[in-house]
C-alpha positions in Angstrom: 97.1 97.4 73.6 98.8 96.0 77.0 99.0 92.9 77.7 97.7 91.7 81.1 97.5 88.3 82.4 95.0 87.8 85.5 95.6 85.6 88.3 92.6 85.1 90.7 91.2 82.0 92.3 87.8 83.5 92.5 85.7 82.9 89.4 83.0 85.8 89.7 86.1 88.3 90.3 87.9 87.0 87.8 85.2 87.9 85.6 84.6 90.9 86.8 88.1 91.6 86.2 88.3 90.4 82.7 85.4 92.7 81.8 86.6 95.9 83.0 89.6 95.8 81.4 88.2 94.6 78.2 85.7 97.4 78.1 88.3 100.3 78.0 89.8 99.5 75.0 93.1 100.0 76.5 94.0 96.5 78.1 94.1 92.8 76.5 93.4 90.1 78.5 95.9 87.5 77.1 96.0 84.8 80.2 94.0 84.1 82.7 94.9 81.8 86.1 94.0 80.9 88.9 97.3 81.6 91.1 100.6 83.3 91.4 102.8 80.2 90.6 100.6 79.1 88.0 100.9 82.6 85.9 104.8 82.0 86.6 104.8 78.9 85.0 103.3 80.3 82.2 106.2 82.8 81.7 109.0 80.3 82.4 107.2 77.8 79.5 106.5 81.1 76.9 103.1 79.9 76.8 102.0 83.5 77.6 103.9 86.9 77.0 102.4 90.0 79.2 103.3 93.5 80.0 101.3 94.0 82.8 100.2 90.8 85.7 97.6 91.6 87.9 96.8 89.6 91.5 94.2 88.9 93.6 96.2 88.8 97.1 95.6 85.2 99.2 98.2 84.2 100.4 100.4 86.5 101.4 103.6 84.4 101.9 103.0 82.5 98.5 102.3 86.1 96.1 105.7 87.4 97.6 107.4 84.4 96.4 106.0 84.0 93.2 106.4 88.0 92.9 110.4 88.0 93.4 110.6 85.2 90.8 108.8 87.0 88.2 110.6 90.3 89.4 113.9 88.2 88.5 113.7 86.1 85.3 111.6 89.1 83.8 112.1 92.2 84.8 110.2 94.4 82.2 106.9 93.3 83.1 105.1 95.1 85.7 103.0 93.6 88.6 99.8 95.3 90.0 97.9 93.3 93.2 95.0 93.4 95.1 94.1 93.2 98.8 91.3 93.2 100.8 92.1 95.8 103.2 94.7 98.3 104.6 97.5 96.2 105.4 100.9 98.0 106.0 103.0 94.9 106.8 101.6 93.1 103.9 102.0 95.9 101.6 105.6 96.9 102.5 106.3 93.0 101.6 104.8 93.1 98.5 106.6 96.1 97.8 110.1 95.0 98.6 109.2 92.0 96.7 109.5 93.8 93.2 105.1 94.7 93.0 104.5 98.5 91.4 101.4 98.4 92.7 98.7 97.7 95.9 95.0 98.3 95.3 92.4 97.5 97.4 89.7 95.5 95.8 86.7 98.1 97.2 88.3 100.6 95.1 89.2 97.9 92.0 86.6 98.9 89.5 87.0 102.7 89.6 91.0 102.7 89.9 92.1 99.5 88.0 92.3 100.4 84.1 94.3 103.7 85.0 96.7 101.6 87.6 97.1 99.1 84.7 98.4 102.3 82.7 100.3 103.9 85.0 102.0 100.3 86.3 102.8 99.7 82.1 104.0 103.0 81.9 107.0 102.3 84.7 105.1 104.1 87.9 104.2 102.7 91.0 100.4 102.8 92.1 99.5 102.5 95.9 96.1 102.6 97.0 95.3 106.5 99.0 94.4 104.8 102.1 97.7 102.7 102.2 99.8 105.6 100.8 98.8 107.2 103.7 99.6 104.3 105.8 103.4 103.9 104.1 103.9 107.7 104.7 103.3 107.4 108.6 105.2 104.1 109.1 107.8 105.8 107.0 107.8 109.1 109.7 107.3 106.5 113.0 111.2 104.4 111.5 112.5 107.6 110.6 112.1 109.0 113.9 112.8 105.9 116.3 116.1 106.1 113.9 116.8 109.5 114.7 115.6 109.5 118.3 117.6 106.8 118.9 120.8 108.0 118.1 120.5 111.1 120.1 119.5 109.4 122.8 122.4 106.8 122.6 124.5 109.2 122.5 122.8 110.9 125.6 123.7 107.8 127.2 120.2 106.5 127.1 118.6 103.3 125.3 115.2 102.8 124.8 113.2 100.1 122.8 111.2 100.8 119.8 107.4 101.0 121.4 109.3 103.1 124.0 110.5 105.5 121.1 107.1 105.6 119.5 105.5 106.6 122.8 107.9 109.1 123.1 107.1 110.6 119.8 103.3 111.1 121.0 104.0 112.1 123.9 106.4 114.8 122.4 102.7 115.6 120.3 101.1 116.5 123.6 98.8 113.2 123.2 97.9 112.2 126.5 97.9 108.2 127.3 94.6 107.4 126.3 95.4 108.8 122.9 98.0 107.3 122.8 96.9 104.1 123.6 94.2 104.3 121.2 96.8 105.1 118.2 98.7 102.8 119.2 96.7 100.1 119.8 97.5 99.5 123.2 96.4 99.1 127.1 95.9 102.4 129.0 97.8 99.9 131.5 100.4 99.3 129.2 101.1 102.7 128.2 101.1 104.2 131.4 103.7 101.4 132.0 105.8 102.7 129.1 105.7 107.0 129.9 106.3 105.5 133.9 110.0 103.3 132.4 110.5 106.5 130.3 110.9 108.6 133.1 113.1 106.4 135.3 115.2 105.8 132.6 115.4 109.8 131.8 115.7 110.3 135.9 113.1 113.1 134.9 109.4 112.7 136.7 107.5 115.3 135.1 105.7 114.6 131.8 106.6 118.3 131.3 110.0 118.4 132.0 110.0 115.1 129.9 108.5 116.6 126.7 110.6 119.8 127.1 113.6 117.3 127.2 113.0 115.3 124.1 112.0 118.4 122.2 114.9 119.6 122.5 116.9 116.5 121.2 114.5 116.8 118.3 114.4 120.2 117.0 
C-alpha cells in the first residue's frame, strides 16, 4: 500500500480526497492536515511516515517553501499538488522547488490514484493542459536564447518581448494575432515590429521575416 498524507485546508475536498484514494485499494491515507507546514512538522517530529504527500495549492509562496524543506530533509518521498487552473509561472515554481507532480483539481478525481502511482513509482506527472503550457514556454526561452545570440553577434540587441514578437512574426502571424497570443495592445505591438525595424535598419515586414529566417534556419 502507499502511504499518502493529505494536506488541504478545505474540509469537503479533503474528504473527497480521502475517499478516492481509499476506494482503489492501492493508497493509505496515513495523515491528514490542513497545510503545507503543518504536514512538515509531522515529518520533522516522526509522528507520520509517508511515501507519497499530496497538496491542495493556496498559497503559492508558502507550498514552495514548505516543498524545498521536505525535498531536503527527505528526499525519498514524493510530492503530488493541486491547482486551480493553468498556471505556468506557478507550476515552473513548484517544479524547481522539488514537486513530481501538478494536477489541476477539475481533472483530480479521474487522474489522481494513477498520479499517486506514477509520483511513488519515481515519475513526474504534469497535468496535459500545463504540459502543454511547459512545452511552449520551453520553445519561446529556447529561442529568445538562440535568437539572441545571433543577433548579438549581428551587432543587434533586442529585449525579450521584442524577441518573442519576432518569433511570430517569423510565423507569418500578423499583429493582431500576435497581440492576441501574446496578450497584448494592437498599439503595443505595432510599437514593437515598428522598434524592430529601426533597430534592423530594414522597413519591410518582408524583408524583415526573410532576414530573421535566415539567422534561424
Amino acid at each position: 500500500m502507499i502511504k499518502v498524507v493529505i494536506a488541504d485546508e478545505q474540509t469537503l475536498f479533503q474528504e473527497g480526497l480521502q475517499a478516492i484514494l481509499k476506494q482503489s485499494g492501492l493508497c493509505e491515507v496515513v495523515g491528514v492536515y490542513k497545510t503545507s507546514g503543518d504536514v512538515l512538522d509531522a515529518l520533522i517530529e516522526e509522528t507520520v511516515e509517508a511515501d507519497v504527500i499530496l497538496l491542495n495549492i493556496h498559497s503559492a509562496g508558502e507550498f514552495v517553501n514548505d516543498i524545498k524543506s521536505m525535498k531536503t530533509n527527505f528526499p525519498n518521498i514524493g510530492v503530488l499538488t493541486l491547482i486551480d487552473e493553468n498556471q505556468i509561472e506557478l507550476t515552473m515554481n513548484l517544479l524547481h522547488a522539488g514537486c513530481h507532480g501538478v494536477l489541476l483539481k477539475k481533472h483530480t478525481y479521474e487522474k489522481l490514484v494513477e498520479a499517486v502511482r506514477n509520483v511513488y513509482e519515481g515519475d513526474y506527472v504534469i497535468a496535459g493542459p500545463l504540459a502543454k503550457m511547459l512545452v511552449q514556454h520551453v520553445r519561446k526561452v529556447s529561442f529568445r536564447k538562440y535568437m539572441g545570440n545571433r543577433l548579438d553577434v549581428e551587432g543587434y540587441q533586442f529585449t525579450s518581448r521584442e524577441l518573442d514578437v519576432m518569433q511570430l512574426m517569423i510565423k507569418n502571424y500578423d499583429n493582431k494575432r500576435i497581440a492576441e497570443t501574446l496578450q497584448l495592445t494592437h498599439g503595443t505591438v505595432k510599437s514593437y515590429v515598428s522598434g524592430i525595424y529601426l533597430k534592423l535598419g530594414i522597413h519591410d515586414r518582408n524583408a524583415v521575416i526573410a532576414y530573421l529566417d535566415k539567422l534561424v534556419n
